[in-house]
Steps between C-alpha positions, in 0.01 A plus 500: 500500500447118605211323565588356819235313749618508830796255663387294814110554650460596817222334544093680494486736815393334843122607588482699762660849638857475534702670781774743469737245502287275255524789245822572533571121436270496171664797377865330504349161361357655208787681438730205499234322284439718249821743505544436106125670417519751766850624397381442096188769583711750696764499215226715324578813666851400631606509125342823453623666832864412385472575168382900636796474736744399225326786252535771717858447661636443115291864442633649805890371423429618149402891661761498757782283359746806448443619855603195624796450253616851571480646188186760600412733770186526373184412610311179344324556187201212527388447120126499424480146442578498893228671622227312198615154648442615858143580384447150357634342780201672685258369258622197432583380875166463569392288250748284581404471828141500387578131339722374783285563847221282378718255296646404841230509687353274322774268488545512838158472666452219240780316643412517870168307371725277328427559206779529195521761219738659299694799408298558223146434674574729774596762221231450275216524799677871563478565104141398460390734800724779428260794548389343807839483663612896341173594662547390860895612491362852374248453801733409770775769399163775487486404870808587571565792283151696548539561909880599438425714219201663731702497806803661304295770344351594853863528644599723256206758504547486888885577469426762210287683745728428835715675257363779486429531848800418665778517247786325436643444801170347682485267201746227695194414728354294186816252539268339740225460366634365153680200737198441630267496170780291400451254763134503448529442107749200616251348685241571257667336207562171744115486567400523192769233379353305737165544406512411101794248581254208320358707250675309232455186617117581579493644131656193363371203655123635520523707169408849744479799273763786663260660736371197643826333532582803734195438682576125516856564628397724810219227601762239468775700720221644728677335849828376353655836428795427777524111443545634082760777584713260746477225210614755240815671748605166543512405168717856420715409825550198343551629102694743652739271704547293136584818293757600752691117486466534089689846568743359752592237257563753211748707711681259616541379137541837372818516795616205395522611161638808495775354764583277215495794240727731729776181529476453118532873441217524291527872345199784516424499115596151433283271343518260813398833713212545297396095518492534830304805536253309288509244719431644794188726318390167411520326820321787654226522298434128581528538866236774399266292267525211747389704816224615318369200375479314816358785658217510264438159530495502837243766541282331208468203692467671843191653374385204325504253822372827710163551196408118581542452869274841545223353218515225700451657862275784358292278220561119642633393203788512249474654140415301216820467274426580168722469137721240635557106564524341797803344605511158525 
């Protein structure tokens, strides 16, 4: 991993609320500024996402390979080493992500004040505080997990005892009411995105502990809920739009390609079959890496520009950057 400082500043951002517009603006500047860093930090957990992806579909060819070849009609065997590196992939992931959310937010909010740091400052401020940052991801996912895991057990005592009551057959009347909790837990889940949205940028740039980081984030969202959810759909519209060219692109290559495979005859089982399959995994999988990384960024700096316009309607002022030079 490089030590890189960022390409072209954007300049220190101007003082004083922005509109929608504004931020929108800000966003795409400091995305074309400092693409390199951004893109640098998100490789993080790109690299591990791909590297799970790669594990498990070699595992799962590996369990299934004679189904698909022909040779078995029976079912899968997964080996144990499948189901052990599912479980570190759950305890790993994360800590990965633990690292990355406030490594990028603090090289993004830094660079909307102008500010320049590097790959490894943004890293090493998420390695210093590292408790800190498990603490408030434990505390945001307790949020979510503690009213589902109440609601859940309340459904199913009611439709144990329903059951008993009405049977079977009167047990299609809960279809209903699951949609609905479903709904609700939908909307739920948004809120409280919503609500803790600058948690890590309050934890980083005023060195919060987790709880009051939490406690920061819903003062600084208190009123900007909608303006923070039309910001952030925008920015997935957008992502989205970009992942779905990058795809576009691929198939048409991948068409191209195997047109020209199919008028040079290329063979199943050949060597030249099997280069292109490779090919084509590979080209994927950068499609893949690629969408992610740019939608990371994006959202990284989204937040970023939305943490100091609201410290600067809410407070009247911008944070103070900290661990890094200004740029010139």
């Amino acid at each position: 991993m490089n030590d890189f400082a960022t390409s072209t500043p954007s300049g220190p951002a101007p003082v004083a609320p922005k509109t929608f517009g504004q931020i929108l603006d800000r966003i795409f500047r400091l995305m074309r500024a400092h693409l390199r860093l951004f893109l640098g930090i998100a490789a993080v957990p790109t690299t591990f996402i791909i590297l799970v992806v790669a594990a498990m579909l070699g595992i799962m060819y590996a369990a299934m390979g004679p189904q698909l070849a022909g040779n078995s009609a029976a079912p899968p065997v997964f080996p144990a080493g499948y189901w052990v590196a599912l479980i570190l992939i759950e305890l790993i992931s994360p800590l990965v992500y633990v690292l990355y959310l406030p490594a990028a937010s603090y090289a993004a909010t830094h660079a909307d004040l102008g500010v320049s740091v590097t790959l490894l400052q943004a890293y090493g401020v998420a390695w210093r505080r590292f408790s800190s940052f498990l603490w408030l991801m434990i505390l945001c996912s307790l949020f979510v997990i503690v009213p589902v895991a109440v609601i859940a057990a309340l459904v199913g005592l009611g439709a144990l005892l329903l059951h008993n009551v009405i049977g079977n057959n009167g047990m299609v009347f809960l279809i209903p009411l699951l949609v609905l909790l479903y709904i609700a837990f939908a909307v739920y889940c948004v809120l409280i995105m919503l609500r803790f949205a600058l948690a890590y940028q309050a934890c980083v740039m005023e060195e919060l502990t987790a709880w009051d980081s939490l406690k920061r984030s819903a003062k600084l969202t208190d009123g900007a809920k909608g303006r923070i959810f039309l910001v952030l759909l925008l920015v997935y519209a957008i992502t989205y739009i970009v992942t779905m060219v990058c795809m576009l692109v691929f198939f048409m290559v991948g068409a191209l390609g195997a047109l020209v495979a199919i008028l040079a005859h290329v063979s199943e089982g050949t060597p030249a079959f099997f280069i292109l399959i490779g090919l084509a995994v590979f080209g994927y999988l950068l499609v893949f890496a690629i969408s992610i990384l740019i939608t990371y960024a994006a959202y990284s700096t989204a937040l970023a520009v939305l943490y100091n316009d609201q410290r600067l309607r809410k407070d009247g002022l911008l944070p103070a950057p900290a661990h890094a030079t200004e740029t010139a």
